[in-house]
N, C-alpha and C positions, 0 to 999 in steps of 0.2 A: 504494500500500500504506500509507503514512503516512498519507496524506488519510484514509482510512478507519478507521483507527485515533484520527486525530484529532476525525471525527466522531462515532465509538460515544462517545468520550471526552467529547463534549459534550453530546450527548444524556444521557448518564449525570447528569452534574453538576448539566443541565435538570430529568432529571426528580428527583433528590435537593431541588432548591433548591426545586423548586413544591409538592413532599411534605413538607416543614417547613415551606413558608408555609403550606398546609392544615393543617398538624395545629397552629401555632401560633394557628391562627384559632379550631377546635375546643376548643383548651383554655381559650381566651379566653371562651369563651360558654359552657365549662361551669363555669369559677370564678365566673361573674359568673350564672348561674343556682343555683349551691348559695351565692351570697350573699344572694339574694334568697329561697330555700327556710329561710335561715337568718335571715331578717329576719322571713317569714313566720309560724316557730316559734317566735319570741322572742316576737312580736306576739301570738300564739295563748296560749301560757306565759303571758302579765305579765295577760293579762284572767279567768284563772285563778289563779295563784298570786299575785301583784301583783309589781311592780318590781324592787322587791330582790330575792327569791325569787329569781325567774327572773335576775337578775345572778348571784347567786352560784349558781345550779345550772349557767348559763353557761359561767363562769369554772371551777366547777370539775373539770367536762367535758372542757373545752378545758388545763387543767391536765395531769390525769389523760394526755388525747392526749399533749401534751409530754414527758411521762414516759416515758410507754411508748415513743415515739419516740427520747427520749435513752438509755433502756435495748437499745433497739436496734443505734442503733449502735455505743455501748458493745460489745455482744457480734458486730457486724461487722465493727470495729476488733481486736478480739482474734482473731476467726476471720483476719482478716490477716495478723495479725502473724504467727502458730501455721504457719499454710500458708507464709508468708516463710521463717520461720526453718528448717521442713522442708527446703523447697528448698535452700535456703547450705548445708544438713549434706547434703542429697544432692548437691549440687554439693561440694562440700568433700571427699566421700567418692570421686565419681568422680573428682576431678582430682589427675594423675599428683604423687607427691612433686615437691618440690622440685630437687633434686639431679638429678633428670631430665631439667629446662628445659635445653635447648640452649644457651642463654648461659652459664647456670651453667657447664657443661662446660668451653665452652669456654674460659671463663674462669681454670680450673681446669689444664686443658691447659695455656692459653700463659705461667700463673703457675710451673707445674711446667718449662715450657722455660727457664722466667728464671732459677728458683733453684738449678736444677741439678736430676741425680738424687737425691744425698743429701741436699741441703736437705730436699726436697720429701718426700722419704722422712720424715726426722724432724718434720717438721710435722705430715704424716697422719698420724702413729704417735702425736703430741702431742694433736691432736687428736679422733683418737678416742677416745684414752683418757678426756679431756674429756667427751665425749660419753657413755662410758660411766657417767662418775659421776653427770650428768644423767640416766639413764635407770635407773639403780639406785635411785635417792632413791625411787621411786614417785611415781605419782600423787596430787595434791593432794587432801583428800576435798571442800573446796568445789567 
């Protein structure tokens, strides 16, 4: 049963490893064909427009690309971020308060065992009220 599971495992790995040495081959001969399609069009360009010309129509082509590519990911960087931050407030929104967590508790418990009843009474009575003036103040508006 292992053996077989070992095998499918290999086989997998094999055909993954020989499907990225092909497609690393294909991409190789297609950069190095639009290199020479782009050597071709330069060559074509400079015996029409002359030298220069054709450099700076070149250059600012290949500009322009860059742009539009830096403004890209500019806005795939933000679409990131946007959908991150979603997630944290949906995560944030589904996870149980605080006061919940099982440690807390118990925490809570074995600190109430130690101080006694009355201590423990007048701390939470202290504390809440604490709490309440924090929660009266309102919300910040930044």
């Amino acid at each position: 049963m292992l053996e077989g599971l070992v095998l499918r495992w290999q086989a997998k790995v094999d055909a993954v490893v020989k499907s990225g040495l092909w497609v690393a081959v294909a991409t190789f001969a297609l950069l190095v064909s639009f290199a020479f399609l782009g050597a071709a069009l330069f060559i074509w360009a400079q015996e029409i427009y002359g030298a220069i010309r054709t450099c700076l129509g070149f250059a600012a082509f290949f500009l322009a690309l860059a742009l539009i590519a830096v403004i890209g990911l500019l806005v795939f960087r933000r679409s990131v971020w946007r959908r991150e931050a979603r997630i944290a407030q949906q995560a944030a929104h589904a996870a149980p308060p605080a006061w919940l967590d099982p440690q807390v508790l118990s925490t809570v418990l074995s600190l109430g065992k130690t101080l006694g009843p009355r201590r423990a009474a007048w701390i939470g009575l202290v504390g809440a009220f604490a709490v309440g003036l924090l929660l009266s103040r309102g919300a910040d508006k930044r």
